[in-house]
C-alpha positions in Angstrom: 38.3 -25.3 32.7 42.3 -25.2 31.7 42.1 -27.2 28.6 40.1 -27.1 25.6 39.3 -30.1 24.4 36.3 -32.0 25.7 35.4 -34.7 23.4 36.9 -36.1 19.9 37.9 -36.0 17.2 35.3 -39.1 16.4 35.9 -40.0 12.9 32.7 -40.4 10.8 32.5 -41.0 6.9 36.1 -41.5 5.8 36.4 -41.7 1.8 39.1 -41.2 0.1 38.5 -37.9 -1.5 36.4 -36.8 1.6 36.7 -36.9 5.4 34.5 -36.1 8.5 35.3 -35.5 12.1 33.2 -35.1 15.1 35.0 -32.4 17.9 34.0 -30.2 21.1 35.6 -27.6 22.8 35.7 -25.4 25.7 36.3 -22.6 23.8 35.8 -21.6 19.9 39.3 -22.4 18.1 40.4 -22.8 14.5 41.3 -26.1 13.3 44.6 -27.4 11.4 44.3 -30.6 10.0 47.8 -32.5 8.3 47.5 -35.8 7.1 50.8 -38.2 7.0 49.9 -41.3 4.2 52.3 -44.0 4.5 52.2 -44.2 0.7 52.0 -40.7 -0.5 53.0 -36.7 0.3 51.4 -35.0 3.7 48.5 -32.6 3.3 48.1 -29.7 5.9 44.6 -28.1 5.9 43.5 -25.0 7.4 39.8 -25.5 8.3 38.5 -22.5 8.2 36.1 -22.9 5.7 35.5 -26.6 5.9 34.5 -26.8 9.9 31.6 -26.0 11.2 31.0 -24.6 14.4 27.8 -24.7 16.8 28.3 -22.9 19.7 26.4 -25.5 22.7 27.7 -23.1 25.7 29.5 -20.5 27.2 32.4 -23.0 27.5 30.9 -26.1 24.9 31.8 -25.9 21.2 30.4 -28.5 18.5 32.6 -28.9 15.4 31.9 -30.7 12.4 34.8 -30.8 9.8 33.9 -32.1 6.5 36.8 -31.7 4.4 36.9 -32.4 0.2 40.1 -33.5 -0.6 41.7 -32.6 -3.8 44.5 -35.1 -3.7 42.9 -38.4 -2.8 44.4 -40.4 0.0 45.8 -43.6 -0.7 42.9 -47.0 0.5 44.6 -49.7 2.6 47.1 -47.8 4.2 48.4 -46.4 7.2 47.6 -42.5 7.0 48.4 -40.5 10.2 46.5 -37.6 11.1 48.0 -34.5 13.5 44.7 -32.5 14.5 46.0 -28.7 16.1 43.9 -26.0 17.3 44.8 -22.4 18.3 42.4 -19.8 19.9 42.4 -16.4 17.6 44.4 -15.9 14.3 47.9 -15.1 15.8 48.0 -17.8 18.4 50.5 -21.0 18.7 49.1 -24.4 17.4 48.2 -27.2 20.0 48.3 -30.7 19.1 45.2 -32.4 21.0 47.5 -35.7 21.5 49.4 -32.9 24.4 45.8 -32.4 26.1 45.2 -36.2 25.8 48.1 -38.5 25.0 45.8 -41.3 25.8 44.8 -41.5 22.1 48.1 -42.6 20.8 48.2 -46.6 20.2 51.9 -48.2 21.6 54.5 -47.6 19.1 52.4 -44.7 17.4 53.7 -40.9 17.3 50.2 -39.7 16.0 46.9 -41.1 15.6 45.6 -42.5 12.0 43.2 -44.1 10.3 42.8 -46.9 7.2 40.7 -46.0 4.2 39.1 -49.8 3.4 36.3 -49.2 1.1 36.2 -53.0 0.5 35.0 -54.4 3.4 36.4 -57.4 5.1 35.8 -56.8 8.7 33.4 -54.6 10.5 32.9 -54.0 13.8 29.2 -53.6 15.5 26.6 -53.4 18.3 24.0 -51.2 20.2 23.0 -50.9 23.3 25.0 -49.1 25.8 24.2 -47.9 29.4 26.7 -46.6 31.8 24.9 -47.7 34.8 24.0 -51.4 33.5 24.6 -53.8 36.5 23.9 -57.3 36.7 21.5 -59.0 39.2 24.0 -60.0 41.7 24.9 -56.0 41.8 28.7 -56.3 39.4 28.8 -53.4 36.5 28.8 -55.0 32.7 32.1 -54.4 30.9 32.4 -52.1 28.1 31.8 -53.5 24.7 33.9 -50.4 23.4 36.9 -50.6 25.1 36.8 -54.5 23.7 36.7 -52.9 20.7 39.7 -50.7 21.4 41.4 -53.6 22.8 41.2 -54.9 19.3 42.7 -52.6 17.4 45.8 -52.6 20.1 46.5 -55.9 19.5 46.7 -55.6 15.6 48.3 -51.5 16.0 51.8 -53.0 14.3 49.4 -54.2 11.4 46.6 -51.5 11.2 45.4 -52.7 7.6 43.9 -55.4 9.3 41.7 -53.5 11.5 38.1 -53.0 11.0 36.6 -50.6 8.3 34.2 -49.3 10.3 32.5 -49.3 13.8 28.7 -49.3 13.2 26.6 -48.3 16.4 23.1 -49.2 15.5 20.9 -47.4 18.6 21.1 -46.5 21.7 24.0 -44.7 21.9 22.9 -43.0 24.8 20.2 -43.8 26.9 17.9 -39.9 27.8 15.5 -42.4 29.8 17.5 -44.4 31.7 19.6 -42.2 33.5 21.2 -43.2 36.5 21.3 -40.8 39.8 24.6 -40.1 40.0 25.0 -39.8 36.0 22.4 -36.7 36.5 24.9 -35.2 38.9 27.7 -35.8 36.9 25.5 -33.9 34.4 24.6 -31.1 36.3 28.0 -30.2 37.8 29.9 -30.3 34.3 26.8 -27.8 33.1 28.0 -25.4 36.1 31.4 -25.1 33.8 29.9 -25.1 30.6 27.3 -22.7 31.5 24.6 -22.9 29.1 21.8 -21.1 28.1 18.8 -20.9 30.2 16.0 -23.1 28.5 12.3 -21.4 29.4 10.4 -24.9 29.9 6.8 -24.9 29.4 3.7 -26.1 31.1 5.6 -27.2 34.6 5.9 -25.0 37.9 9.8 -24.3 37.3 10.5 -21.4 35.2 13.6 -22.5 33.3 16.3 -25.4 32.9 18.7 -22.9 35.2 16.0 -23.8 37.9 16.0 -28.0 37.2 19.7 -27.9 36.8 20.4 -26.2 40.4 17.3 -25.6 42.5 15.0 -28.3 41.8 17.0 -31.4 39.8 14.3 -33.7 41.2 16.5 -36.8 40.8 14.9 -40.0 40.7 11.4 -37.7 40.8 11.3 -36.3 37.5 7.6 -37.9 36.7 6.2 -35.7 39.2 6.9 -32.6 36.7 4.8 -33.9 34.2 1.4 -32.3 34.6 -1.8 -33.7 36.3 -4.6 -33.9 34.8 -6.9 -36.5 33.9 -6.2 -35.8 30.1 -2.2 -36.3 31.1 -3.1 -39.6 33.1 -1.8 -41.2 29.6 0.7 -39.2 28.7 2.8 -39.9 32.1 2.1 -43.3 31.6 3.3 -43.7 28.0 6.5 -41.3 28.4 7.8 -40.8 31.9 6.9 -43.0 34.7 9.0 -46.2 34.4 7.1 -48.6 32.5 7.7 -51.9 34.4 7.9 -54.9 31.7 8.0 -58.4 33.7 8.6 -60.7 30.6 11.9 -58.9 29.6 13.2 -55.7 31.8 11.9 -53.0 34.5 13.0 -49.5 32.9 13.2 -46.7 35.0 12.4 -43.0 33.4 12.7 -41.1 37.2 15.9 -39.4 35.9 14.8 -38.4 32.5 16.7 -36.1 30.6 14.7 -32.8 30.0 16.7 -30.0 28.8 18.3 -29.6 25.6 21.8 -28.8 27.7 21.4 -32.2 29.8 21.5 -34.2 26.4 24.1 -32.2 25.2 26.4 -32.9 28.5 25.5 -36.4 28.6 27.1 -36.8 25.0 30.1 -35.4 26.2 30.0 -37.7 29.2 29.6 -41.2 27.8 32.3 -40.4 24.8 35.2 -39.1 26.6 37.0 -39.6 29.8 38.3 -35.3 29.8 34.7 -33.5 30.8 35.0 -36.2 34.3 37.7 -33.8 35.2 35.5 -31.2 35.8 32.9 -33.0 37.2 31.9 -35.6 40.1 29.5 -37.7 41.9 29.1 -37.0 45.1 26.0 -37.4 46.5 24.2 -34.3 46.8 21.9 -33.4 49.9 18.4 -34.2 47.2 18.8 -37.6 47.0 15.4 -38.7 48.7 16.0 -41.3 51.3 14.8 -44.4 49.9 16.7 -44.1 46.5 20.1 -43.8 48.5 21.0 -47.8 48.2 20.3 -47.6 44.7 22.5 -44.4 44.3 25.9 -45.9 46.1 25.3 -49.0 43.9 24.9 -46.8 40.8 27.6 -44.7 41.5 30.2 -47.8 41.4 28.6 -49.4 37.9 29.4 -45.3 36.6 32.7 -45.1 38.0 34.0 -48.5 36.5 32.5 -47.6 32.9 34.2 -43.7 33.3 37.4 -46.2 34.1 37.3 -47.5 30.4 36.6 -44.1 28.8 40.0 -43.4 27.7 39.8 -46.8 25.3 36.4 -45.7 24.3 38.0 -42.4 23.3 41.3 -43.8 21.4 39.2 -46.1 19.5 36.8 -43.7 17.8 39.6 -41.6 17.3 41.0 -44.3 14.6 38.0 -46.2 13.1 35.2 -44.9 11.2 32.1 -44.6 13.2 28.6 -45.1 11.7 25.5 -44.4 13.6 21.8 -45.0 13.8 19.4 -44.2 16.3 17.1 -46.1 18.0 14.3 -45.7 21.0 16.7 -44.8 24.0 18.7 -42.3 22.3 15.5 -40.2 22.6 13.1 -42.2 24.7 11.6 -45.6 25.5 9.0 -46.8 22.8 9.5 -44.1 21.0 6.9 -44.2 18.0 5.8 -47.2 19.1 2.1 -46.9 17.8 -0.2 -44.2 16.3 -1.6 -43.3 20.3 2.0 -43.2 21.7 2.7 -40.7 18.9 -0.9 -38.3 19.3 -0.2 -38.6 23.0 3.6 -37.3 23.3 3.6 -34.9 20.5 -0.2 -33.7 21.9 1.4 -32.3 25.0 4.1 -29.4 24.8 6.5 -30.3 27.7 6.7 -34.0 26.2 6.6 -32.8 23.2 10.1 -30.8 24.2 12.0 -33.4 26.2 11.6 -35.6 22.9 12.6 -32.8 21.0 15.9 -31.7 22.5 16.8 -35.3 22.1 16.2 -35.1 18.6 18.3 -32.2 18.1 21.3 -33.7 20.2 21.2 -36.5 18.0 21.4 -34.5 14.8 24.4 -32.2 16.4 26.4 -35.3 17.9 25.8 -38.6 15.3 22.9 -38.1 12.9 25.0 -34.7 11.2 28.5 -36.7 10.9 26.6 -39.9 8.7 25.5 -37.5 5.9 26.1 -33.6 6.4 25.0 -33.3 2.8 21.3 -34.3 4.4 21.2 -31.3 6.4 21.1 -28.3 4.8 22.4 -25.0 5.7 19.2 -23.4 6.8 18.7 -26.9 9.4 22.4 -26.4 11.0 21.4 -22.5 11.3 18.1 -23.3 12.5 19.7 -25.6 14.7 23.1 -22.8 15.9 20.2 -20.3 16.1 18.1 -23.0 19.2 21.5 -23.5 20.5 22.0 -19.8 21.7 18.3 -19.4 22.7 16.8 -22.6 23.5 13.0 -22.4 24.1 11.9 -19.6 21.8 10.3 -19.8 18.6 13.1 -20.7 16.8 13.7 -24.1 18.9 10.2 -24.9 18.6 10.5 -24.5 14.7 13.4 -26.6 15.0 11.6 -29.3 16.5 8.8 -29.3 14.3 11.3 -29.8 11.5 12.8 -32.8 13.3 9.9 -34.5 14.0 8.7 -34.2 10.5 12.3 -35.1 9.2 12.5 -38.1 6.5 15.8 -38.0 5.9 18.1 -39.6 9.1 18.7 -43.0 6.9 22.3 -43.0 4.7 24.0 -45.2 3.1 27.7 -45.3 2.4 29.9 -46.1 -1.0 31.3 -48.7 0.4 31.2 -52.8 -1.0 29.4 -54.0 -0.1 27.5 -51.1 0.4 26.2 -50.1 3.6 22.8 -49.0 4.4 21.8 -47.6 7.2 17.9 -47.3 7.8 15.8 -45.6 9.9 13.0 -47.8 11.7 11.6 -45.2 14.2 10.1 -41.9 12.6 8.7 -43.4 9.1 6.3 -45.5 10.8 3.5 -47.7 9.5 0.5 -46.8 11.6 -2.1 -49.5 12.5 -5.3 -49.3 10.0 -7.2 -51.5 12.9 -6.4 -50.1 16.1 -3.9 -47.0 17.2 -2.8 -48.5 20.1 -1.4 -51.2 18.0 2.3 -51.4 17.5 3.1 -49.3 14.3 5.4 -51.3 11.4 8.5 -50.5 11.6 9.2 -48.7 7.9 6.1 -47.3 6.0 5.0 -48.8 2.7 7.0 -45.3 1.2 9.9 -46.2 2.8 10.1 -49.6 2.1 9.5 -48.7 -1.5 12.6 -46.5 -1.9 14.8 -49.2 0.1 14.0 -51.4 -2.5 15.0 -48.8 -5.2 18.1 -48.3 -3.7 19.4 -51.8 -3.8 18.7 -52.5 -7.5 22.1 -53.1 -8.8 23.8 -54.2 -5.9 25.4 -57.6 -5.0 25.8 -57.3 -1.9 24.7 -55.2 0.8 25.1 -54.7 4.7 21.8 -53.4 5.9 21.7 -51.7 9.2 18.2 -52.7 10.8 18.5 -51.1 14.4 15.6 -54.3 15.4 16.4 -57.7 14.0 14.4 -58.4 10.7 14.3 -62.4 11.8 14.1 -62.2 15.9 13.4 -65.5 18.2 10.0 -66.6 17.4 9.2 -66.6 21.0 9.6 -63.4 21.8 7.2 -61.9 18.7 4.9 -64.5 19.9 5.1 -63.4 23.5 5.0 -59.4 21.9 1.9 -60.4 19.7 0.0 -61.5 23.0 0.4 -58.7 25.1 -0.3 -56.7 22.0 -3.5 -58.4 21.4 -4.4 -58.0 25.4 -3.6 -54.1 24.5 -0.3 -54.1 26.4 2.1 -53.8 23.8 4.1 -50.9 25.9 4.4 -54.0 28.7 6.8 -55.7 26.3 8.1 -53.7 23.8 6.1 -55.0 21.0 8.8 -53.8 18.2 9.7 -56.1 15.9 9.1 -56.2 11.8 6.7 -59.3 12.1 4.3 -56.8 14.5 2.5 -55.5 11.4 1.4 -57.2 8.7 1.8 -54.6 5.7 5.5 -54.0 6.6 6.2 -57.5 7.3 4.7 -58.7 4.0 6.2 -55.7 2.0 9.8 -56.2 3.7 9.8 -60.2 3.2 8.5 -59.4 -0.7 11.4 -57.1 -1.1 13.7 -60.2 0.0 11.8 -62.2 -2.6 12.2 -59.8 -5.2 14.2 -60.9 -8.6 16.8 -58.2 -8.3 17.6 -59.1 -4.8 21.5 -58.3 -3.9 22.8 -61.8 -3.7 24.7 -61.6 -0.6 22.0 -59.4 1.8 24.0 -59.1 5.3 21.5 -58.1 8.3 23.1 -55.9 10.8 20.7 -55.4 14.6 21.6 -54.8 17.8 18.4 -53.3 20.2 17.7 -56.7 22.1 20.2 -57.1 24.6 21.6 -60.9 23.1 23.6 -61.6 20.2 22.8 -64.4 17.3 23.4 -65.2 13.8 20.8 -66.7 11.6 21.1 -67.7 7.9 17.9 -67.5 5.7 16.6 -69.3 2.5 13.4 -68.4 0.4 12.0 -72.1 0.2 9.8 -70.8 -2.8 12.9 -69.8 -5.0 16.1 -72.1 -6.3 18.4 -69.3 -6.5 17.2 -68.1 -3.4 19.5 -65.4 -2.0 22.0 -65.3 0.3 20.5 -64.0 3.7 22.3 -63.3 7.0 20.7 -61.9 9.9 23.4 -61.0 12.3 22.6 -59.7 16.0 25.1 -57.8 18.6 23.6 -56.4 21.5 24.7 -54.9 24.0 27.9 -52.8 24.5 26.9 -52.5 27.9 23.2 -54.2 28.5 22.2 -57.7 28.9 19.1 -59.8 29.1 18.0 -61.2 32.3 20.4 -64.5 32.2 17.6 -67.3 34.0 15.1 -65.9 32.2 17.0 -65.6 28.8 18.1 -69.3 28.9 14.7 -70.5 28.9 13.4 -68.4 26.1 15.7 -69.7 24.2 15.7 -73.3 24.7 11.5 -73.3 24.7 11.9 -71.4 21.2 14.3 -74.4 20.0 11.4 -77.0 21.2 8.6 -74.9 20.3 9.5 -73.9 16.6 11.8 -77.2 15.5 11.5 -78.2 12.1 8.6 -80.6 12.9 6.6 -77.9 14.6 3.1 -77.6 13.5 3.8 -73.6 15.2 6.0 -72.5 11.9 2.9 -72.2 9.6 1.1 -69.6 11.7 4.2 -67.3 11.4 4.6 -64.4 8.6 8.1 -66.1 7.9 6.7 -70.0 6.6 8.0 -69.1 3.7 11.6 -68.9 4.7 14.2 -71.1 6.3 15.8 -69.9 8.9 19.3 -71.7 10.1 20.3 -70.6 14.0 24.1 -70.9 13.7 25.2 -72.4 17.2 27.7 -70.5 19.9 30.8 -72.2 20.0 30.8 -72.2 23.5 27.2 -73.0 24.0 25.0 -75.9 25.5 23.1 -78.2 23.1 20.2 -76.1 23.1 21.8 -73.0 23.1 21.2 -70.4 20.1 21.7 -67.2 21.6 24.4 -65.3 23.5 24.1 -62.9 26.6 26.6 -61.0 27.8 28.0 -57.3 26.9 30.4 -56.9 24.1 31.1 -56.1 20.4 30.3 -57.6 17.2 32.9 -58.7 14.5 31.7 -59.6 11.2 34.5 -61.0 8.4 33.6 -61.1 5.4 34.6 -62.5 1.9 35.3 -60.8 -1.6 31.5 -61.3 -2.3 30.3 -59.7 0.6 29.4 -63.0 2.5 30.2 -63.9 6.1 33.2 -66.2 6.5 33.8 -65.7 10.7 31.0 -64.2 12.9 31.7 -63.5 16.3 30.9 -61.7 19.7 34.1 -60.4 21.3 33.0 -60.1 25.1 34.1 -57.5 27.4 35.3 -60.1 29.6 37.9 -61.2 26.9 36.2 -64.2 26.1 35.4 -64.9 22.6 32.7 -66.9 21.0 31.8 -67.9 17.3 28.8 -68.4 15.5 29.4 -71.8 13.8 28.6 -72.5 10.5 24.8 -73.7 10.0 23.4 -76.9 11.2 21.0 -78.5 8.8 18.7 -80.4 10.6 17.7 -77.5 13.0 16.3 -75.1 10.8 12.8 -73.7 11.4 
């Protein structure tokens, strides 16, 4: 490996008296940062103190520069950013843009940013899997490099891009992993030569031996162990749960070792680590999965081909990021037994784990660092550099237990990013239930938190108001005890939380304008909501993008939505068996849809414009096709 960078810089929290950056290496360096604002004097920053490093590998670097500035940068304007790096204290500095010119927009000499604390356009979505092909076999666009195509087109003008890019789950996907991704995987952690990660209760010694010897591609249920008391635990974690009302997930690829997560990061992010890596398909590949692998291979190689967009783009915008189930694994938390099961057995236990502590490292650490404190992020270096002793197990423990992955940033309206998956409601009546999403706790302090504001855009990673249907179909299987057949998440799936959440709605010193920001579904929508028990009800906006790259099935997608429009119309007996009679809820209609069309399917990016009071003015769904499509304004006689 010739070059050191790998992956970066990702902007994260840009203020103007504070900035973060997400980078990896190939080798440890010191950072120089200079800034250039259009409308003020350049700053040049050494970094020594201000960056912190995590060393991943023998030839992997993590560095996370959070840098307090003591001249504050100018909001609304252009402000350029040279990032160097040398290797030792007497070295020469290298620019990254000379490793990777690729991240300079047309007519730009370095790359930059835009300070825009008032927010007037926001960019947004979930959802993205490299291998995601469609049924007739063609790969999904990339809902990122839309993005990036956005900001190209307005590069003369950047003050009006975006503020902000906010990714609200699945990121990556540790569960879905296609076969040739896995190789990809393994032959980049040849040159990055990691650690060997001791893995417990299964017949191979150490990640060294799943990386090499045994990779078990499209096999990886088989090293689960089993015994009768396991029967659940492959069922719940590992084996491909199929789900014939919405999707057929496949787990056989699962990522196990705290190294595969790691690479994978680097792999979906930036376009440089596929330089030192390939696809090739190895001599393991059993038999039958070979079809499947060719056809996998292609969907991979088109979404590599869009990497360098992917790259640019969160080089310039502010990223914010949320987890949700696939960034660790499917269903994760989904009720009380999912949890005893999983956590109950050490090697599942691990694998969710070491996706846990990938997150923190690569998205969860750049939202907040003033969450995590110093003894975490040593905690953390200290599992790095000897993954599988005590220390990582300590780690986990602490992760698991963790309350603190929501954020919010200072922004107006403010944003609020919370977390839905690991402060779960548990089920009084039955642990197999579905879990509520937030526990009454949480809840509690979300309400604190948005005393005093007027507006607010919430980050929900699952919609708050989803398609009627699609709960009702969840409640069913749920009640047949198959809530893992349909993925039985959703905020009306437990009563406490869904009467606490709609109370905090209802509550006197709600902020007027309350934007709803969800991805997690695969389909995009935009609802508008109305208490019908209050006259100054207000303002409510549930707003949907998913995926970046993921779709619903398309037949079967059509005719959920079209039997939810007959089913729950405004004359519909149905709406007063639902936790939500007490609200109005106003589908705003795709411009380019059919008469009874409400929601949209097809990969792409959210983009939200706002007004001075924080309330949408243009909602759309920028396709990776090209195509755009707009949420009209609401249509009075449809609401339900």
């Amino acid at each position: 490996m010739g070059r050191e960078l790998l992956a970066g810089p990702v902007l994260r929290r840009m203020q103007p008296d504070r900035i973060t950056l997400w980078l990896a290496t190939s080798a440890p360096v010191q950072w120089q940062l200079t800034l250039h604002p259009e409308n003020g004097e350049s700053q040049t920053h050494d970094l020594a103190v201000q960056c912190r490093e995590l060393k991943v590998a023998e030839r992997y670097y993590i560095y996370l520069i959070d840098l307090p500035l003591q001249q504050a940068l100018s909001e609304n304007c252009w402000i350029g950013y040279a990032l160097s790096y040398r290797q030792g204290d007497h070295g020469s500095w290298i620019n990254i843009t000379e490793e990777a010119p690729h991240l300079l927009y047309p007519g730009k000499n370095t790359l930059g940013f835009v300070i825009k604390p008032k927010v007037n356009h926001v960019l947004h979505g979930s959802c993205r899997k490299p291998h995601y092909l469609r049924k007739e076999g063609k790969a999904a666009g990339d809902g990122l490099a839309r993005a990036d195509q956005h900001l190209e087109k307005h590069a003369g003008n950047p003050t009006e891009w975006p503020s902000m890019l906010v990714m609200s789950g699945d990121q990556i996907y540790t569960d879905d992993v296609a076969g040739p991704m896995l190789v990809a995987i393994h032959r980049l952690l040849e040159q990055l030569n990691p650690p060997a990660e001791p893995l417990c209760c299964t017949q191979l010694e150490d990640s060294a031996e799943l990386h090499h010897q045994q990779p078990h591609y499209y096999t990886r249920h088989e090293l689960l162990p089993k015994t009768k008391a396991n029967k659940d635990l492959r069922t719940v974690l590992f084996t491909g749960v199929k789900k014939p009302v919405f999707t057929t997930d496949s787990a056989r690829n699962h990522l196990i070792s705290l190294a595969e997560v790691m690479a994978m990061y680097l792999l979906v992010w930036s376009p440089i680590p596929w330089r030192y890596t390939d696809m090739a398909m190895p001599a393991g590949i059993p038999e039958e999965f070979e079809e499947r692998y060719e056809l996998q291979r292609q969907a991979v190689q088109e979404f590599v081909a869009e990497l360098s967009s992917v790259h640019r783009l969160m080089a310039h915008l502010p990223v914010a990021m949320m987890f949700d189930d696939h960034d660790v694994t499917d269903d994760w938390n989904l009720s009380a037994e999912w949890e005893e099961t999983a956590y109950g057995e050490p090697f599942s236990r691990r694998i969710i784990g070491n996706a846990l502590v990938a997150y923190l490292i690569c998205q969860g650490w750049g939202n907040a660092p003033e969450n995590f404190s110093n003894a975490m992020m040593q905690r953390c270096e200290s599992a790095l550099q000897t993954p599988g002793q005590q220390v990582h197990e300590e780690l986990i423990s602490q992760l698991i237990a963790f309350r603190g992955w929501q954020y919010q940033w200072n922004t107006t309206p403010v944003l609020m990013v919370i977390d839905t998956r690991t402060n779960r409601w548990r089920s009084e009546r039955n642990a197999a239930h579905p879990s509520g999403l937030m526990d009454w706790e949480s809840l509690s302090e979300l309400q604190q938190r948005l005393l005093g504001h007027e507006s607010v855009l919430l980050v929900s990673p699952a919609p708050v108001f989803g398609v009627k249907l699609i709960e009702t179909i969840q409640k069913i299987f749920t009640w047949f005890g198959k809530p893992l057949m349909v993925d039985a998440e959703n905020w009306m799936a437990h009563r406490g939380a869904a009467n606490t959440l709609l109370n905090l709605f209802r509550h006197g010193k709600t902020p007027k304008n309350f934007v709803i920001l969800s991805g997690d579904v695969h389909y995009s929508f935009a609802y508008e909501v109305e208490l019908r028990s209050r006259k100054n009800s207000p303002n409510i906006w549930q707003i949907t993008s998913s995926g970046f790259r993921n779709e619903f099935p398309r037949k079967l997608l059509d005719t959920l939505d079209r039997l939810n429009r007959w089913m729950y119309a405004p004359w519909s007996p149905l709406n007063w068996f639902t936790k939500r009679r007490k609200m109005r809820i106003v589908p705003r209609k795709p411009d380019h849809g059919s008469r009874g069309e409400r929601l949209v399917n097809g990969s792409g990016v959210g983009l939200l414009t706002l007004n001075s009071q924080g309330a949408p003015v243009l909602i759309q769904q920028l396709l990776a096709d090209g195509d755009s499509i707009e949420f009209r304004k609401r249509m009075e006689d449809e609401a339900h």
